[in-house]
DRENDO-1510 file (C-alpha; in Angstrom, 1 decimal, always signed):
<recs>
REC; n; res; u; v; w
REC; 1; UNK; -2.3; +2.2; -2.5 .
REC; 2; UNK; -2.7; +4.6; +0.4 .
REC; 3; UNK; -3.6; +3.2; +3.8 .
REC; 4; UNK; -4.6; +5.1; +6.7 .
REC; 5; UNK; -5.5; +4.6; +10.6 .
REC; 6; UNK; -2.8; +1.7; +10.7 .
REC; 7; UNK; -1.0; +3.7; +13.8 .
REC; 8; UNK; -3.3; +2.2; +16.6 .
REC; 9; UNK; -4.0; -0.7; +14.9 .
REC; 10; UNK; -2.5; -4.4; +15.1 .
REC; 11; UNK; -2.9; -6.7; +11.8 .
REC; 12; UNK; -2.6; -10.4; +12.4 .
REC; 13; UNK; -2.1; -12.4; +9.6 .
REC; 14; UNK; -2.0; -16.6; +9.8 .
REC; 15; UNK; -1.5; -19.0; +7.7 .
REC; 16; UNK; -1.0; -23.2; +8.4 .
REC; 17; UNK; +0.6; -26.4; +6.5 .
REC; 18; UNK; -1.3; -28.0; +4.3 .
REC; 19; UNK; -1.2; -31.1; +6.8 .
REC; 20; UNK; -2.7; -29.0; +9.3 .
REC; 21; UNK; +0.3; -28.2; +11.3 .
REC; 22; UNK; +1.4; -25.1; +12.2 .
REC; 23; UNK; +5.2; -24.5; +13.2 .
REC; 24; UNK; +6.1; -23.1; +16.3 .
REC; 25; UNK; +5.8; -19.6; +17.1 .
REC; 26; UNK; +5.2; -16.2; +15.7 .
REC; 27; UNK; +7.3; -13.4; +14.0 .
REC; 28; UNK; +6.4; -10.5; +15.6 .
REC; 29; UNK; +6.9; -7.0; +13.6 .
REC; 30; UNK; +6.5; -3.6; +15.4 .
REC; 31; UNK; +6.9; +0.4; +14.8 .
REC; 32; UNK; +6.9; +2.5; +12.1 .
REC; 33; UNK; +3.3; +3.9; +10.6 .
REC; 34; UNK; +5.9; +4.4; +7.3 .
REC; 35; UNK; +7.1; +0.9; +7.0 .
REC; 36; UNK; +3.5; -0.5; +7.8 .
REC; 37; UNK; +2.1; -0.5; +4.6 .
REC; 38; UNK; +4.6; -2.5; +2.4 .
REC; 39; UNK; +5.7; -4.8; +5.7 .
REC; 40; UNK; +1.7; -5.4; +5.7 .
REC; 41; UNK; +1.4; -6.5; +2.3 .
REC; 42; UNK; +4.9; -8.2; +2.3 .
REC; 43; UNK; +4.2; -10.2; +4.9 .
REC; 44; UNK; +0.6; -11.2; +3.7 .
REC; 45; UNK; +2.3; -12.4; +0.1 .
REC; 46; UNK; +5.5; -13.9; +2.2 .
REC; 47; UNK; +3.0; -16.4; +4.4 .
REC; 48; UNK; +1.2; -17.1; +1.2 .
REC; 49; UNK; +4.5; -18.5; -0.4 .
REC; 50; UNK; +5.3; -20.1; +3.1 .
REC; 51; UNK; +2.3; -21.5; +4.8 .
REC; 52; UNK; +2.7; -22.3; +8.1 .
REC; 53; UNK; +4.5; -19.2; +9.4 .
REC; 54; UNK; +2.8; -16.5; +11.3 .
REC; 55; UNK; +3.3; -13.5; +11.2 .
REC; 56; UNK; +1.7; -10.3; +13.2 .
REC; 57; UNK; +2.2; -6.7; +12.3 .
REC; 58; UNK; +1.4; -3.6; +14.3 .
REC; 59; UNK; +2.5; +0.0; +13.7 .
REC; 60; UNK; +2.5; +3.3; +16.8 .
REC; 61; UNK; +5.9; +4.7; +15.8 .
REC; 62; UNK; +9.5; +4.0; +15.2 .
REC; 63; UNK; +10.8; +4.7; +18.7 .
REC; 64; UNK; +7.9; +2.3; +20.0 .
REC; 65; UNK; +9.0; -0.3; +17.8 .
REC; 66; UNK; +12.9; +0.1; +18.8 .
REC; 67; UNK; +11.9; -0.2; +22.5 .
REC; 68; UNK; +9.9; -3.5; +21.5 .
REC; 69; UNK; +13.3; -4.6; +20.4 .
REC; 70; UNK; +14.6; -3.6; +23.8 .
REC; 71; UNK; +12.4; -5.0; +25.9 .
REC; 72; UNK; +12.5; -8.7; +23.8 .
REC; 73; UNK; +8.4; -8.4; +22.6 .
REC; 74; UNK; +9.0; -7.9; +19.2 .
REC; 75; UNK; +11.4; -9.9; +16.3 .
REC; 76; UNK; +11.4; -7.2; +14.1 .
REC; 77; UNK; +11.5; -3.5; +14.8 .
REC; 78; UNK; +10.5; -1.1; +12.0 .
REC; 79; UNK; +11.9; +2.3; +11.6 .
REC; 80; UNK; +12.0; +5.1; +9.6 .
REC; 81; UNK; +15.4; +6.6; +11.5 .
REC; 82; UNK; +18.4; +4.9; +12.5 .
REC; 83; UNK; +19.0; +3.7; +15.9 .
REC; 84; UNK; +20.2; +6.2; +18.4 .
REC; 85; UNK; +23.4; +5.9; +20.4 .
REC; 86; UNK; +21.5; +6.0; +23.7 .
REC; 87; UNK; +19.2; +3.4; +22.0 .
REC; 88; UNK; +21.2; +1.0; +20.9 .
REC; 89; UNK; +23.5; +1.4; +24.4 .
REC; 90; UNK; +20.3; +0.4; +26.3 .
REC; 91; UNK; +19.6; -2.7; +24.1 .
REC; 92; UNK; +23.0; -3.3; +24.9 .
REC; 93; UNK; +22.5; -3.4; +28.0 .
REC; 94; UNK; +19.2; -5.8; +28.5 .
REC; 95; UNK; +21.5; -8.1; +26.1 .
REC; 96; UNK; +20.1; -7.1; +23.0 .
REC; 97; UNK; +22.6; -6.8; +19.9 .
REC; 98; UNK; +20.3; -4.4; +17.6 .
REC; 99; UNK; +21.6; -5.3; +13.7 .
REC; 100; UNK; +20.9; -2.9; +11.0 .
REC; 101; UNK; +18.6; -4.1; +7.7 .
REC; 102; UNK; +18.2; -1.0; +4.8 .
REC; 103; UNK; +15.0; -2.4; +3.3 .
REC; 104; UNK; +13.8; +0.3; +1.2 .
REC; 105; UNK; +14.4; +4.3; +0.6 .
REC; 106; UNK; +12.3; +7.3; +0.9 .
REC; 107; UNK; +11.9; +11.0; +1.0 .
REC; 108; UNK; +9.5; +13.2; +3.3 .
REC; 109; UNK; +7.7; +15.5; +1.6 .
REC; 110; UNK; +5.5; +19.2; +2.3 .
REC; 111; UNK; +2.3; +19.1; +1.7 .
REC; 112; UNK; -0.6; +21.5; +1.5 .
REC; 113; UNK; -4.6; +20.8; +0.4 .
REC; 114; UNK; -4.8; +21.2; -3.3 .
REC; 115; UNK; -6.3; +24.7; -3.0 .
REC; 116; UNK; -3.1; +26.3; -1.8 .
REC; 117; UNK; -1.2; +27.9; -4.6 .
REC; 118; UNK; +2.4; +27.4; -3.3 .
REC; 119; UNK; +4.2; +24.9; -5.0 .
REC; 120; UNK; +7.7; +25.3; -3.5 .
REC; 121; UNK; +9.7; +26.3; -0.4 .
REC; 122; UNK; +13.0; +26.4; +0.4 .
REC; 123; UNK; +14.5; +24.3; +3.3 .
REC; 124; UNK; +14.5; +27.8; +5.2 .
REC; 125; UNK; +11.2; +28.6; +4.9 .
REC; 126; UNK; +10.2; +25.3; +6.2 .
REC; 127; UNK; +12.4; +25.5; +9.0 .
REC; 128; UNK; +11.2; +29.1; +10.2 .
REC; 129; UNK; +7.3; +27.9; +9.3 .
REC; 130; UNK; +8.0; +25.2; +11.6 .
REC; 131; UNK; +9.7; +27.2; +14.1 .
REC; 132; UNK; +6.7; +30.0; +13.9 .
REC; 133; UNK; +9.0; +32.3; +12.9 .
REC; 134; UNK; +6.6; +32.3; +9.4 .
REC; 135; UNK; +2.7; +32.5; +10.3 .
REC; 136; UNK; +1.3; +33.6; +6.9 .
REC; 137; UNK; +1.3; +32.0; +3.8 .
REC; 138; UNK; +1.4; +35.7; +2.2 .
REC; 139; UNK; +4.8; +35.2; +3.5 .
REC; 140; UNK; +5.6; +32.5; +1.0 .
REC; 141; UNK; +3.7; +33.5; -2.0 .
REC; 142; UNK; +0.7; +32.2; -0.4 .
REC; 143; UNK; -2.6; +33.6; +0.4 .
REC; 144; UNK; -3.2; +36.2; +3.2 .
REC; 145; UNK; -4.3; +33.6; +5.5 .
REC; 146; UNK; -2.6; +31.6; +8.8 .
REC; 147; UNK; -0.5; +28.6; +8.3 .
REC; 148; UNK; -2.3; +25.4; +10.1 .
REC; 149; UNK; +1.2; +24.0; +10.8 .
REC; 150; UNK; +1.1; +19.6; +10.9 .
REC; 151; UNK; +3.2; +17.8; +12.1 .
REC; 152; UNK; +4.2; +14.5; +13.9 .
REC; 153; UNK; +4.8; +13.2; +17.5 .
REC; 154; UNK; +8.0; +12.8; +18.7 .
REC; 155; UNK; +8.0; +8.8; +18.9 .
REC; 156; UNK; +7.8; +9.1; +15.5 .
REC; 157; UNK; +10.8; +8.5; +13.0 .
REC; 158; UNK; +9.6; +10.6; +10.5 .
REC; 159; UNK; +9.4; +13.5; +12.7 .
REC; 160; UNK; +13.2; +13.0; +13.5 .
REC; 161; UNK; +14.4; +13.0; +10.1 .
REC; 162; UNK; +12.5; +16.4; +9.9 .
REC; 163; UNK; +13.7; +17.6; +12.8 .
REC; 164; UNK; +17.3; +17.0; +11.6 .
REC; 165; UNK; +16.6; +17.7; +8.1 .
REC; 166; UNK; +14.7; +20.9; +8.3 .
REC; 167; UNK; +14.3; +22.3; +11.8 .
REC; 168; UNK; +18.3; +21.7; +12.5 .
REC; 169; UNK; +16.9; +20.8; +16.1 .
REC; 170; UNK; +15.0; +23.8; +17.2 .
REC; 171; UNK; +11.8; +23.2; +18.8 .
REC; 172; UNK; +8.2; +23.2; +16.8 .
REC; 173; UNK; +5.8; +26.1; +17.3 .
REC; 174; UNK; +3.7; +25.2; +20.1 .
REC; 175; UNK; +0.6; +26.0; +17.6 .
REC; 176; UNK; +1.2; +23.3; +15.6 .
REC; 177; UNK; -1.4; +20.2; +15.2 .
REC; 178; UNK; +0.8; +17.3; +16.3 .
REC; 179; UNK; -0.7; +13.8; +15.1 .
REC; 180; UNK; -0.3; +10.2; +15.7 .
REC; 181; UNK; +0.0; +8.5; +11.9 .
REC; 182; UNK; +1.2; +9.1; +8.8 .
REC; 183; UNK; -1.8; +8.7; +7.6 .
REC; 184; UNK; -3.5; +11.2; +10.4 .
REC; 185; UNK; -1.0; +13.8; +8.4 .
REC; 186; UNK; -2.9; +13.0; +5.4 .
REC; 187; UNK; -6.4; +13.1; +6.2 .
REC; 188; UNK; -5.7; +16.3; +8.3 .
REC; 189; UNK; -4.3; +18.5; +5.5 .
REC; 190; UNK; -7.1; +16.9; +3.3 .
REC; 191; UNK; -9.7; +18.7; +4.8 .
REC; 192; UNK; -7.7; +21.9; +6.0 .
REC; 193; UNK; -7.1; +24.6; +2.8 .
REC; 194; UNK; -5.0; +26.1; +5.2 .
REC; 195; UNK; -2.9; +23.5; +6.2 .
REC; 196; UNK; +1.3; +22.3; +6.0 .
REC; 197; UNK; +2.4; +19.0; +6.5 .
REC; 198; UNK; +4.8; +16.6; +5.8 .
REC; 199; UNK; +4.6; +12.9; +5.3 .
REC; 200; UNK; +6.6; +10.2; +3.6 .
REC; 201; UNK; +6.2; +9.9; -0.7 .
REC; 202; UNK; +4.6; +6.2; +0.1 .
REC; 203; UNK; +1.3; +8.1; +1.7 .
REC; 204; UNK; +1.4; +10.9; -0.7 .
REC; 205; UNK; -2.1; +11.1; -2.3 .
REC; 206; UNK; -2.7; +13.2; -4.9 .
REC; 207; UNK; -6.0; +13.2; -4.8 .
REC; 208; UNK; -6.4; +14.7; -2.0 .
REC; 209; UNK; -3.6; +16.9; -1.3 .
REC; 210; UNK; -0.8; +18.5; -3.0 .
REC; 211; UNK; +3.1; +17.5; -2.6 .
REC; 212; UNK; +5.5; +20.8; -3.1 .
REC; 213; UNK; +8.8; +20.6; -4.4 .
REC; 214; UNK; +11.8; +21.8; -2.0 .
REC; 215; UNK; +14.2; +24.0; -3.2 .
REC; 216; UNK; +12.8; +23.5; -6.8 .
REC; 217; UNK; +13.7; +19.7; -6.6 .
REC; 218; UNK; +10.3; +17.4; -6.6 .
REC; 219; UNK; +10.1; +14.0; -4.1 .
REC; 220; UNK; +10.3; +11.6; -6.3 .
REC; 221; UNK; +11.6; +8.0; -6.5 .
REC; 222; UNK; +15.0; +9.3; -8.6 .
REC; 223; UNK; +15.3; +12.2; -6.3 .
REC; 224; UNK; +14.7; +10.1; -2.9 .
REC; 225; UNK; +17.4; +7.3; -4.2 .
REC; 226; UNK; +19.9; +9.6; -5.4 .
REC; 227; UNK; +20.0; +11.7; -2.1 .
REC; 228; UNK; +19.0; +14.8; -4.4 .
REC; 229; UNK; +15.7; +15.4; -2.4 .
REC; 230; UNK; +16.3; +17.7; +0.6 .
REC; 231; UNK; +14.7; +15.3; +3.0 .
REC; 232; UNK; +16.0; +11.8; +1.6 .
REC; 233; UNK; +15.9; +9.0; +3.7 .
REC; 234; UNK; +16.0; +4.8; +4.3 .
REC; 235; UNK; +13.8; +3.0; +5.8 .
REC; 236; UNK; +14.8; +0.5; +8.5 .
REC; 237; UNK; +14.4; -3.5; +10.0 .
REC; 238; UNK; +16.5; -3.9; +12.8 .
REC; 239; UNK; +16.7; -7.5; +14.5 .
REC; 240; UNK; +18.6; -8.9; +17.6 .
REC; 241; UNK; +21.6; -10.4; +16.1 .
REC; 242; UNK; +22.2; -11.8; +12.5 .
REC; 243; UNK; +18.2; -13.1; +11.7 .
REC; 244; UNK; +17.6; -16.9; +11.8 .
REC; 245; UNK; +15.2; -18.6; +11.1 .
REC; 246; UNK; +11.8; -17.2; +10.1 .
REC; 247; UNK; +13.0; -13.4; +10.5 .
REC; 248; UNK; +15.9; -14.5; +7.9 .
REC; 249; UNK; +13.5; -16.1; +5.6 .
REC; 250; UNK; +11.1; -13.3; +5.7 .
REC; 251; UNK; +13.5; -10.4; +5.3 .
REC; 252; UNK; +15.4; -12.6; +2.7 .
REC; 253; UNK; +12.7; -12.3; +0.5 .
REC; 254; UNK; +11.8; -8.7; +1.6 .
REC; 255; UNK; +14.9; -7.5; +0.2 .
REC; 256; UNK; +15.0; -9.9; -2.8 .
REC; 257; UNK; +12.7; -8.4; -6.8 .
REC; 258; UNK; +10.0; -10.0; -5.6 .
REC; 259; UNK; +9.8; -9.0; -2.4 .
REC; 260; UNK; +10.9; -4.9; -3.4 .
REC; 261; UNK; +8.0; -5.2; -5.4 .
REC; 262; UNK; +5.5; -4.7; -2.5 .
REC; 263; UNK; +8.0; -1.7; -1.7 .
REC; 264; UNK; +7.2; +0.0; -5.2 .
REC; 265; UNK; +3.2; -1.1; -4.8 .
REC; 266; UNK; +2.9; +0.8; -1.8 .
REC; 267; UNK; +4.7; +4.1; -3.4 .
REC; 268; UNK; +8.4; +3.6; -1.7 .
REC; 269; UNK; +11.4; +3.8; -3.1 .
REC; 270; UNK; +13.2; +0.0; -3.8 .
REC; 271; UNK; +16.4; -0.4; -3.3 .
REC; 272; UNK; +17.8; -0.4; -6.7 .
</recs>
């Protein structure tokens, strides 16, 4: 199930006792537009199982949600990258002790709008299509025809990974169409014949655009988990300290066959 327009939005979900009373307080979950789909439904089938606990869950970026950590306004902080240094130094810091959950995999993959012929690119291409070194998609076994280069802001994880991954660290063409979501990716290469993106294999629909394969290998789940996939990746809760409580029990079951199932649902990688 795809989802899209989650970035800017905040879901709260509730749920009480069957006596009528509620426990105290509210997991709070915050970040990544990646992990927001299965920490959406995860959470809604967790506070069925447990009424009583409350639960909210926003979305606006990995390095948003890390800095929510930071500043003690969220539980949970969803991510599609790891923590950096500087990061975690700062939590430090402000007395925060950032601990690290792996709660599902993934891969980022290109995509175009169905139309496009390409079906593959190397790492190198990317890069230098990224880079507006490469401006035509004659260039690539494409038509003769400008690239509409998409990518993603910088608070997001999944435009770190790809920075990493693919642009080894050198700076995105200043032509390129930064958006806000993964699902803003989507939606933006939908309706663009001319368009390259890249977004994680969870928002991947088929329908409406067309994933290519990198370096002849195709994002898949086997490809993801195995590390085989050029852009291979996990996907992150971090909490302040060993969970307790409601956090424990929620990522408990998260991480548990029931819980990876909402992982697989939303098209994510589980962990086995």
């Amino acid at each position: 199930m795809k989802r899209f327009g989650l970035a800017a939005s905040t879901l709260a979900l509730a749920a009480f006792l069957f006596s009528g009373t509620a426990l105290a307080g509210e997991l709070v979950m915050n970040g990544s537009t990646t992990v927001l789909p299965f920490a959406q439904s995860s959470a809604e089938a967790f506070m069925k199982a447990n009424p009583g606990i409350k639960i909210s869950v926003s979305g606006g970026g990995s390095g948003n949600g890390i800095k929510a950590l930071i500043d003690g306004t969220t539980q949970i902080a969803n991510a599609s990258r790891q923590m950096k240094k500087e990061e975690v130094a700062q939590a430090k810091g402000k007395g925060i002790n950032p601990v690290e959950h792996t709660v599902a995999v993934d891969c980022i993959v290109p995509i175009v709008h169905p139309s496009n012929p390409v079906s593959d690119l190397s790492t190198e291409q990317l890069k230098d299509i990224y880079a507006g070194k490469i401006t035509n998609w004659k260039e690539v076994g494409g038509p003769d025809k400008p690239i509409a280069v998409v990518g993603r802001d910088t608070s997001s994880g999944t435009f770190e990974v790809w920075e990493e991954k693919i642009l080894k660290k050198e700076p995105v063409t200043p032509r390129a169409l930064i958006v806000a979501s993964s699902g803003a990716v989507i939606q933006t290469v939908a309706k663009n014949p001319l368009a390259l993106g890249y977004d994680s294999l969870g928002y991947v629909d088929t329908k409406s655009v067309k994933a290519l394969k990198i370096a002849g290998v195709e994002g898949t789940p086997q490809t993801a988990r195995g590390g085989r996939f050029a852009t291979s990746r996990k996907l992150y809760m971090y909490t302040n300290g060993t969970p307790q409580g409601d956090a424990k029990k929620y990522l408990d079951f998260l991480m548990s066959p029931e819980g990876q199932k909402y992982v697989a649902k939303e098209g994510f990688v589980t962990l086995k």
